[in-house]
C-alpha positions in Angstrom: 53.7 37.8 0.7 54.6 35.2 -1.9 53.9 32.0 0.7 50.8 34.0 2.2 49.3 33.7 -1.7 50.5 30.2 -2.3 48.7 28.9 1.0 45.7 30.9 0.0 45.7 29.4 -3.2 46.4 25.4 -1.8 43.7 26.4 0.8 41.3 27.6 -2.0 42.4 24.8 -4.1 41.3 22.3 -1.1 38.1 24.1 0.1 36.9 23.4 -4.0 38.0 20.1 -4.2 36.1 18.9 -1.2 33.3 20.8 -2.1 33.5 18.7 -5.5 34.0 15.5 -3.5 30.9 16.0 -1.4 29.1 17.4 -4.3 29.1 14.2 -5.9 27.5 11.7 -3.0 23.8 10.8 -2.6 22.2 12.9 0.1 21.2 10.9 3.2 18.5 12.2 5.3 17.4 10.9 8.9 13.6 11.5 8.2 11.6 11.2 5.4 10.8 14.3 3.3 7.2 15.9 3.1 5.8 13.8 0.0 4.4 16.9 -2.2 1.0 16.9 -3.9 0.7 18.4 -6.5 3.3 19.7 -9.6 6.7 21.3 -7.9 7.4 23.8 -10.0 10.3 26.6 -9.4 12.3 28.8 -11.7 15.9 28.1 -12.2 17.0 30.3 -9.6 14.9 28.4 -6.9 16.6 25.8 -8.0 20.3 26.4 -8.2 19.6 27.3 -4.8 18.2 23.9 -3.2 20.2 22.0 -5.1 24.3 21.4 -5.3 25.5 21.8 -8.9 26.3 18.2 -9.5 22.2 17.7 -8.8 21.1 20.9 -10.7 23.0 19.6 -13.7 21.3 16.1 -13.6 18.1 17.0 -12.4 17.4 20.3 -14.0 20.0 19.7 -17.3 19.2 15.8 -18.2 22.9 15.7 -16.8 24.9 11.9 -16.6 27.1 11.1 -13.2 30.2 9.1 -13.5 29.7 5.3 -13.9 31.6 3.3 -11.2 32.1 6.3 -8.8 31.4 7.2 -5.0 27.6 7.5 -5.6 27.1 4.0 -7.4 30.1 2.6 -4.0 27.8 4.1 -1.0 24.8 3.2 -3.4 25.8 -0.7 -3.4 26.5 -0.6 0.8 23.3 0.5 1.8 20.9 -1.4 3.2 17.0 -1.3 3.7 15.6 2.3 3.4 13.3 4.6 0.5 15.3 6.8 -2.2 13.2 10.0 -2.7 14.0 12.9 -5.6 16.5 15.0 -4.2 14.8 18.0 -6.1 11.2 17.7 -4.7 11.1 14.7 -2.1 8.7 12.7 -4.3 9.4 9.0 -3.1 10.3 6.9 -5.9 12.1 3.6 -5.3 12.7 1.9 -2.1 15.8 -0.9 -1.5 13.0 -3.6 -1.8 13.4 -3.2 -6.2 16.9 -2.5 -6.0 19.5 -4.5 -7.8 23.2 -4.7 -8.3 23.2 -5.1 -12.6 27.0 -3.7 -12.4 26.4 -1.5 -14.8 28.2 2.0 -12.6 25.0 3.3 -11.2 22.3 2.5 -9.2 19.4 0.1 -10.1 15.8 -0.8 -9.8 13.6 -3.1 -11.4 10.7 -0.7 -11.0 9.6 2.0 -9.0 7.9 1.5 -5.4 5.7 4.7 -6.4 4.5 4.2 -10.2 2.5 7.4 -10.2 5.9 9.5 -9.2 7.8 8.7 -12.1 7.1 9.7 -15.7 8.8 7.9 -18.9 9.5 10.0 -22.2 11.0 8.7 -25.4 14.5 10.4 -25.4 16.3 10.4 -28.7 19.3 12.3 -27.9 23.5 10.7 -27.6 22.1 9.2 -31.5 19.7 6.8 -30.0 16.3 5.8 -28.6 16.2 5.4 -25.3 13.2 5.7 -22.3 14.1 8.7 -20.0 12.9 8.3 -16.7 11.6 11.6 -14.7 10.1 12.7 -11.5 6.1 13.1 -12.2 6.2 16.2 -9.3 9.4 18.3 -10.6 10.0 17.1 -13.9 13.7 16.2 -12.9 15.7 14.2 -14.8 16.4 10.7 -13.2 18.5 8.3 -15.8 16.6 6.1 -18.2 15.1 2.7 -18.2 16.4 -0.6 -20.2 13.9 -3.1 -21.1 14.7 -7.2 -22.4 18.3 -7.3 -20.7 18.0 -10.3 -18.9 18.3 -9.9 -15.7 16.6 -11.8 -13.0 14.2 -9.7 -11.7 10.1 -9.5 -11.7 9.9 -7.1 -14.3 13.0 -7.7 -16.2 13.4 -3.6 -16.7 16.4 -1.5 -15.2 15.6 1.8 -14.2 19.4 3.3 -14.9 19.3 5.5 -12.0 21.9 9.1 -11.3 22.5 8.6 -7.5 22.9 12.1 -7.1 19.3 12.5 -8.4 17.8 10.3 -4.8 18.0 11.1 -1.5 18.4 8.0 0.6 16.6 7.3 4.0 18.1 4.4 5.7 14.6 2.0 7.4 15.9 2.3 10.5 15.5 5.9 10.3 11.9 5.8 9.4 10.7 3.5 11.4 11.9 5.7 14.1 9.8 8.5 12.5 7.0 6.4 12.3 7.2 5.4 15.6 7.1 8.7 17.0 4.1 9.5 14.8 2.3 6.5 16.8 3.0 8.1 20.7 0.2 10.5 21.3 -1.9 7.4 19.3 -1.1 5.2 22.3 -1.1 8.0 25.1 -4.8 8.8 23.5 -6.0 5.4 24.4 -4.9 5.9 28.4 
């Protein structure tokens, strides 16, 4: 009875850390998401259910991953593709603004689709910083540095939470796109 509990316990033990270790990885999708219209608005419950709890408690809490972790690794390795929200599939940035600051999370020197993200002043941690949110779901992002230096068009950094994007490799949407373009070329026979 007494190894029966303990290998229920390491299995329970296991099952939670992997769920943790997945938990805490930007989502990768093989097509893009439906690009909403209007305001996404759901109550709390909605969300807890779309989202994992790492994601509910950036998105939905103003929440801060860890700098320097798997999210900001896999972030640096990708290639060519679009980051959407991972709350409401708004698309925000794409790998054409991103840059490697080495600061422990992902960064872009502005966003491909200006009218989905939203600025705020943001005065909390005891100082004044630019929070940066999703203009559809209101979800928190990360913030935005101005005047750094860095060698980029805009010289901003949009201080991005990986698990906040959903990443869609090009390949993977040109695919999609191609797709969209068959009964386009069977039209014209």
């Amino acid at each position: 009875m007494k190894s029966a509990l303990m290998l229920a316990a390491a299995l329970t033990l296991c099952a939670c850390t992997a769920e943790e270790k997945n938990d805490k990885v930007m989502e990768t999708a093989s097509t893009a998401p439906e690009q909403p219209t209007g305001k996404v608005e759901k109550s709390d419950e909605e969300w807890k259910k779309i989202l994992t709890p790492e994601q509910y408690r950036i998105l939905r809490q103003a929440g801060t991953e860890r700098p320097n972790g798997e999210v900001y690794k896999q972030f640096n390795q990708q290639g060519e593709g679009t980051y959407y929200c991972a709350g409401c599939g708004a698309e925000l940035f794409t790998a054409k603004e991103k840059f490697d600051s080495h600061c422990g999370w992902p960064s872009f020197y502005d966003p491909s689709k200006a009218k989905n993200v939203t600025t705020r002043d943001d005065f909390s941690g005891g100082m004044v910083r630019t929070e940066v949110n999703c203009a559809k779901c209101g979800g928190h992002l990360g913030h935005v540095f101005k005047g750094e230096g860095f060698n980029t068009p805009t010289d901003q950094r949009y201080c991005i939470n990986g698990v906040a994007l959903k990443f869609v490799p090009a390949k993977a949407e040109k695919k999609e796109e191609a797709k969209k373009e068959e009964p386009k070329a069977e039209e014209k026979k």
